[in-house]
C-alpha positions in Angstrom: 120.7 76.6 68.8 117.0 77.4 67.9 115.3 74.4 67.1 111.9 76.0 66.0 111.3 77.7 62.3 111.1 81.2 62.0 108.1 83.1 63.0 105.2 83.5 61.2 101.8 85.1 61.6 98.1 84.3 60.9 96.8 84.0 57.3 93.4 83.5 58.7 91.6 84.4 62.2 88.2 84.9 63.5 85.9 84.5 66.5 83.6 81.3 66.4 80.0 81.0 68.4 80.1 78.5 70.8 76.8 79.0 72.5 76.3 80.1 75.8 77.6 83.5 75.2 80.8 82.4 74.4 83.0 83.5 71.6 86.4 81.5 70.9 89.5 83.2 69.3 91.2 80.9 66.7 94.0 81.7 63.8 95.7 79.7 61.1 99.2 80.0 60.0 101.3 77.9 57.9 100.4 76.2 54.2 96.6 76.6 53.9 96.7 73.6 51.9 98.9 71.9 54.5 98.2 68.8 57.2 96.1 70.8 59.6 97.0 70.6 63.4 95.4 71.9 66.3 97.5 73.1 69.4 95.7 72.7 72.6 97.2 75.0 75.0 98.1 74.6 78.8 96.8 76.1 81.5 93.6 75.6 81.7 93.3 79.4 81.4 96.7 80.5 79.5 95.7 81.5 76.0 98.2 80.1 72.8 101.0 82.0 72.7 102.7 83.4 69.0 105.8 81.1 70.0 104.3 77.5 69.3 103.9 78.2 65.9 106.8 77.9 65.2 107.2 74.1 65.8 105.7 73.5 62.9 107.2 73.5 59.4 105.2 76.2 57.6 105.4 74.3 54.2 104.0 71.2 55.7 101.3 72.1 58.0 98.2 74.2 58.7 98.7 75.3 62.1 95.4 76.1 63.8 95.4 77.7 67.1 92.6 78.7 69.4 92.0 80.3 72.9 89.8 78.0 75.1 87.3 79.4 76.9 87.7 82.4 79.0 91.2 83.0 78.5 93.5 84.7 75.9 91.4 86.6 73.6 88.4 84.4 73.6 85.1 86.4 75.6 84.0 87.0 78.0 87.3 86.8 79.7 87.6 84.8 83.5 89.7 87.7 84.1 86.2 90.0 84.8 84.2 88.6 88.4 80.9 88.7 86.3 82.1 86.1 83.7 80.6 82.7 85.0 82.3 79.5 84.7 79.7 77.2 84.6 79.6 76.5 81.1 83.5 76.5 81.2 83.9 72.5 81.7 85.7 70.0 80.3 82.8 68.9 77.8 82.0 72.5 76.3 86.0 72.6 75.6 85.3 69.4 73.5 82.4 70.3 72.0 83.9 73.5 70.5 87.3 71.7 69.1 84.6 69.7 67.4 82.7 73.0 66.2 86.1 74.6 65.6 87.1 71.9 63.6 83.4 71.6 61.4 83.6 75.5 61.1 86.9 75.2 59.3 86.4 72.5 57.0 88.7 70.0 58.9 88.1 66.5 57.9 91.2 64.7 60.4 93.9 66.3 61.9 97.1 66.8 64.3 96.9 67.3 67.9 99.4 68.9 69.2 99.0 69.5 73.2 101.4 70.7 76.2 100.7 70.4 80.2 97.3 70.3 80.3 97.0 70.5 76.8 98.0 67.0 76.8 94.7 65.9 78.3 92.4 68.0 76.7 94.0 66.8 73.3 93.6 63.2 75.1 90.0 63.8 76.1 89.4 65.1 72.4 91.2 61.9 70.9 89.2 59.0 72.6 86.4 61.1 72.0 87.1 61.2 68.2 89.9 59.1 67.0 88.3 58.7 63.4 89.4 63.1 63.4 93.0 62.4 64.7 95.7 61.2 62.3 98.7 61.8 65.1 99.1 63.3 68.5 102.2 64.9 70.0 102.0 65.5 73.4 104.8 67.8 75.9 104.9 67.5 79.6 102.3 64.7 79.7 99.3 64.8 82.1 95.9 63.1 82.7 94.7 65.6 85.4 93.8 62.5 87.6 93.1 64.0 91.0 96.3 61.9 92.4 98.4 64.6 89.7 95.9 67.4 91.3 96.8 66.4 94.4 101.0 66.0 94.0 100.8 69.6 91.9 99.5 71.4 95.4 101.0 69.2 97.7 102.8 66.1 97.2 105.6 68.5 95.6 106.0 70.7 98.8 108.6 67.9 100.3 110.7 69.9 97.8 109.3 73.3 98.4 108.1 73.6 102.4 108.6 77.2 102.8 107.1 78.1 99.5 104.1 75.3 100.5 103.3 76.8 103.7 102.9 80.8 101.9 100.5 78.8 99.7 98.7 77.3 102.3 98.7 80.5 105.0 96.9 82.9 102.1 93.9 80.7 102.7 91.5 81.4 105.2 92.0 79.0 108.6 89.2 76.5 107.5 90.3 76.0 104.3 94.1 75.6 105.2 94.1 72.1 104.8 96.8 69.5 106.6 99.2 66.9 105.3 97.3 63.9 104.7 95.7 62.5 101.5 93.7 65.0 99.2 95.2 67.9 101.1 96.5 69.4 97.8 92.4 68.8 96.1 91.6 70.9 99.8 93.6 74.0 99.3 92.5 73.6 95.7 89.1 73.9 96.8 90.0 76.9 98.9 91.6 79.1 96.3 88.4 78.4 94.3 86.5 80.2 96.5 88.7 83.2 96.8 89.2 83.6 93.1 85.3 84.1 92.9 85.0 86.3 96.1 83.4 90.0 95.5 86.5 91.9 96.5 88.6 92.6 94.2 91.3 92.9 96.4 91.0 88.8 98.1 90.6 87.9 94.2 94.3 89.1 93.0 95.8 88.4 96.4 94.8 85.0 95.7 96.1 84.9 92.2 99.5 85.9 93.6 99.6 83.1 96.1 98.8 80.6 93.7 101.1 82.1 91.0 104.0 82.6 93.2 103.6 79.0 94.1 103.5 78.0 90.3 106.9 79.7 90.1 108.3 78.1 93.0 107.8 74.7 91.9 109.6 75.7 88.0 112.4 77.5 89.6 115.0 74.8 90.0 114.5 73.7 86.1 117.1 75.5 83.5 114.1 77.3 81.7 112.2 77.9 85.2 112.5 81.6 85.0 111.2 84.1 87.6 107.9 85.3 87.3 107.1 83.0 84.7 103.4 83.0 86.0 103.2 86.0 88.3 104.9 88.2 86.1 101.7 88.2 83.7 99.6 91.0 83.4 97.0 91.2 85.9 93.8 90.1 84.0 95.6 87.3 82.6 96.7 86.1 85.7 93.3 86.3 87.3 92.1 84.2 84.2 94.8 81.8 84.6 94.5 81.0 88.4 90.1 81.4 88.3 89.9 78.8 85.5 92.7 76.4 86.8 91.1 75.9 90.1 87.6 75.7 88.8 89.0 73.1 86.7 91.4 71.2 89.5 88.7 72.1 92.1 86.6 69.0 89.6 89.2 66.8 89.0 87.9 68.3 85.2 85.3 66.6 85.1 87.0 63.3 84.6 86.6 59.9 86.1 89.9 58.8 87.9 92.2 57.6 85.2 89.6 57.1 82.4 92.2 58.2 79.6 94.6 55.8 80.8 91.7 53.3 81.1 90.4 53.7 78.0 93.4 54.3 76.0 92.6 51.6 73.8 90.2 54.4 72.1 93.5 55.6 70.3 94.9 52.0 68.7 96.3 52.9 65.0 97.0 56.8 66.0 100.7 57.5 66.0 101.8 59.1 69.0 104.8 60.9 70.7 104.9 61.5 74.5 108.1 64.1 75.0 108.4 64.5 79.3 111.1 66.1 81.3 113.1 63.3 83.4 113.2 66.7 86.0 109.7 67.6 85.7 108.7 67.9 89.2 105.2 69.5 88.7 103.7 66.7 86.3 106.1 63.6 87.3 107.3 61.9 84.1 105.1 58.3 86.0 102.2 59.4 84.3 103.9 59.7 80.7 105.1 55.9 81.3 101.3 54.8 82.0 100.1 56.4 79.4 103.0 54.8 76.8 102.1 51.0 78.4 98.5 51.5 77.8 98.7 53.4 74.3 100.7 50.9 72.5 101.0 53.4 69.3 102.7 55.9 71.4 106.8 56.2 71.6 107.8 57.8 75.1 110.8 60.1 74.7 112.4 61.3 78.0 114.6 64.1 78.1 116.7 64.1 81.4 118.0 67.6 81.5 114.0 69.0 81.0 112.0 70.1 83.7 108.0 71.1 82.8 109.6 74.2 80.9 111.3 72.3 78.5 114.8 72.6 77.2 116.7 72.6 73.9 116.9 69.2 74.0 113.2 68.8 74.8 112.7 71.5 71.7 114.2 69.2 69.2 112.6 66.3 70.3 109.4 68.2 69.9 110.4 69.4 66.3 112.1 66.1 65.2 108.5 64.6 66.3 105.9 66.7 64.3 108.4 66.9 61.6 108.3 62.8 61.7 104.2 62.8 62.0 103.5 65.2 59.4 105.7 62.6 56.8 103.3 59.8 58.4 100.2 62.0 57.0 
């Protein structure tokens, strides 16, 4: 059974100036007179989707979704070569969920994040708490380098065939070893051929890296095929570009600062919902961040991988149901 509400569209949408050239895509569905919440999509570089709407109960909340930079329908889009990425950083996505938030009239609200939504909403959070009334968080990650580093690597004990594809579409000096930080290498690598000037090494890149995105989902119930290569061909240029400039950084975070400083969210309700199967973002870094947030309730769900489940779906309704009665 369908956990989520039925589907609704926008009441409200624009594009918001961020500076820098950049123009961010946001909508709002829902009550406009409801709880706002902000979902801060995955990726980095996959856009919101029409879909996670419809978690939220319409009457309750006022869902507000936005594209972060250079993906989706914000502009100018990672998916052309001439769109730099150097004011695409972990900072600038702050700063505009703090404009987005001033530009709508938002006094506190909801964060709702996903994958590496969960540590942008994180980030965002310790940043702001006095903004954030309650956080739900899917598929929890901190986007330490040590997660960087299992994502592109550690994981291939389970995938060696898949691995070693990954690894060969790099050029020989960038086809990094076993051996610690070898996932942060090849990282490094792709970088560099998702910015090259042919066209043709750009999208043969994407593929690599998408097809090994795929392998690592396909034992999980919802891992279906093509679930990242399957996307159209800008998008997937987007998607790959922006998550190893990101990964290529260790986003522009200290080693485990939101772990460390997790202290910044004391009084903030939270719900951490993680896949017991979850083999790209292992469910370890949910139970660190539950220990150090002493606010936070850690729900595992053991027949969830990092593409959810039903179960996992009605965890995630029960929970924003529960923190919009808190508000």
């Amino acid at each position: 059974m369908d956990a989520r509400y039925p589907a609704i569209e926008p009441y409200a949408s624009g594009f918001l100036d961020v500076g820098d050239g950049d123009l961010v895509y946001w909508e709002a569905c829902g009550n406009p007179d409801g709880w706002p919440a902000l979902v801060v999509h995955g990726g980095p570089g996959s856009g919101c989707s029409a879909g996670v709407r419809r978690w939220f109960d319409p009457r309750r909340y006022r869902v507000i979704l936005f594209d972060q930079r250079g993906c989706g329908r914000s502009t100018p889009h990672a998916g052309d070569h001439d769109t730099e990425l150097r004011h695409n950083t972990t900072a600038y996505l702050l700063a505009d969920m703090e404009r987005l938030r001033r530009h709508l009239g938002v006094d506190t609200w909801v964060l709702y994040g996903s994958s590496w939504g969960s540590t942008l909403a994180l980030a965002y959070a310790q940043r702001h708490p006095s903004r954030v009334t309650g956080i739900v968080l899917v598929g929890v990650t901190t986007t330490r380098r040590s997660e960087i580093d299992w994502l592109y690597h550690g994981v291939a004990r389970h995938f060696r065939t898949e691995w070693e594809r990954f690894r060969a579409a790099l050029p020989a000096a960038d086809r990094a070893e076993n051996g610690a930080g070898a996932g942060l290498r090849l990282v490094g690598g792709y970088a560099r051929l998702l910015n090259d000037p042919d066209p043709a090494v750009r999208a043969r890149a994407a593929d690599a890296w998408c097809a090994w995105e795929d392998a690592v989902i396909s034992q999980e119930s919802n891992g279906r095929p093509g679930a990242y290569g399957g996307r159209p061909a800008r998008a997937r240029l987007a998607l790959t570009r922006i998550c190893a400039h990101y990964f290529s950084h260790g986003a522009w975070l200290d080693e485990g600062v939101l772990l460390r400083e997790a202290n910044r969210l004391a009084g903030i309700p939270g719900v951490l919902i993680h896949g017991s199967q979850n083999l790209s973002a292992p469910i370890r870094t949910a139970e660190e961040l539950a220990y150090a947030w002493t606010d936070a309730e850690l729900i595992a769900v053991p027949d969830s991988g990092h593409t959810g489940s039903a179960a996992l779906g009605r965890h995630l309704r029960h929970a924003l149901d529960h923190v919009a009665a808190l508000t």
